[in-house]
Structures are given as C-alpha cells and as structure tokens.
N, C-alpha and C positions, 0 to 999 in steps of 0.2 A: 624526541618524544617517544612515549612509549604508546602504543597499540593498546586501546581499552573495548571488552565486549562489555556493553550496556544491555539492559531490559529495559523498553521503553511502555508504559504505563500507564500514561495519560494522553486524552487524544484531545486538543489537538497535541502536538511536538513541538516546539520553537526548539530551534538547537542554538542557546542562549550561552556558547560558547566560543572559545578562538578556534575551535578543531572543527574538523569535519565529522561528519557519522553517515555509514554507510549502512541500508537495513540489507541484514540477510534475509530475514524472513518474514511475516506477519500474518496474522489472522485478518481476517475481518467477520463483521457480526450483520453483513448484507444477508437481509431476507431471501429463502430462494424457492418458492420460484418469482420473478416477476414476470407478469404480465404481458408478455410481447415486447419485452422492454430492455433494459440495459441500467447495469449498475455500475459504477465507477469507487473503487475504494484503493485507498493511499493513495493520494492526492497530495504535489508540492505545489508550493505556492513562493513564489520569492520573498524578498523583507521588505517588497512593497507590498502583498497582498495579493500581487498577479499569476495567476496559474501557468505553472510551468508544466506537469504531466500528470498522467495517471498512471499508478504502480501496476494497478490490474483494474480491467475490464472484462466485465463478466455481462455476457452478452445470452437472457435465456428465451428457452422456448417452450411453451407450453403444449400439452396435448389433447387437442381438441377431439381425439378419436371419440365417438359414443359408446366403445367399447369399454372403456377404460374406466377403470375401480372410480370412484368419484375425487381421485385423487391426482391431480395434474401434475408431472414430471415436468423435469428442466433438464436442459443441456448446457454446460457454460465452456467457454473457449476465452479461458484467461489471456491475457496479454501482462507480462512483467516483462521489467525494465530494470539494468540499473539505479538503483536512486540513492543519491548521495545527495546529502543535505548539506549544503555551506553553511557558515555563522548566519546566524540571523533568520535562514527560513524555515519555514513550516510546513510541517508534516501530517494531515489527516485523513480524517474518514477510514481509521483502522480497528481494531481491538485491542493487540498487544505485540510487540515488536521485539527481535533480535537484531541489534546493530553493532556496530566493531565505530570506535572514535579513536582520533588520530590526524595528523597529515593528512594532506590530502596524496601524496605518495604512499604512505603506509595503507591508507583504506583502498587504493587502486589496488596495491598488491593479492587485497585476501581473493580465493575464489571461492 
C-alpha cells in the first residue's frame, strides 16, 4: 500500500475505509476561556459508538483577580495522544485535521 496525507474536513470523521489514518495534527474551534471548566476535543469513538479517548484536554482557568481588565484569562494544559483511527470509527469534536492513511504499519512508522 502506499502512504497517503489526507485533509480531513468534516467533523464528525468516520474512516469509511479498509486503511487506517493516523492525525498529525488538528485544530479545534473550543471556546476559551471556559468557566472553571474543561473542554475535550478530538474525540474517538469505536464503530459501536463507544468512547475510546480524548486527543486533547484542555483544562482552563479563569482569573478571578479584581484587578484585572474586565477580561478573564485562561491557562490550558493540553493532553495529546496518539490517535489512529481503524476502519469504521470515528473521529470528532475538531475543526480541521492532517492525517497520513495507510497500513496500519505504514501510519506506525510516520513521526
């Protein structure tokens, strides 16, 4: 098989193929700041529907100082992971995506 780099595009992603796709990279279009709160984007999901991981976890904080312009900061402390997509499951809660499809030895290989 030969190695292919994809733009993925639409969210959610079903990888509606016999290969695998591995993302390198992705946006996402999470609001920031939240709230005391935590945001989850790239999100797999098996070809049952079951959640498998989050790509990143973006965990903010706001600043409660009275000093501060009337405009609340955040701090975020991504968590990424590899994510390889098998036939069949799904990929969401991104924006727009670089992935490499292929083997699943070929998309092991890229770093």
């Amino acid at each position: 098989m030969v190695l292919k780099f994809i733009y993925i595009t639409e969210d959610p992603f079903t990888n509606n193929s016999e290969e695998f796709v591995r993302i390198l990279a992705f946006t996402t279009y999470a609001s920031m700041p939240t709230p005391n709160g935590a945001n989850s984007s790239g999100v797999l999901y098996d070809n049952n529907g079951n959640f498998v991981a989050n790509a990143n976890t973006i965990v903010t904080y706001e600043n409660t100082e009275p000093t501060a312009y009337p405009f609340a900061y955040a701090s975020e402390q991504p968590f990424v992971q590899i994510i390889i997509i098998p036939p069949g499951w799904t990929f969401r809660y991104f924006g727009r995506a670089i992935a490499v499809q292929g083997s699943l030895e070929e998309v092991l290989r890229v770093h």
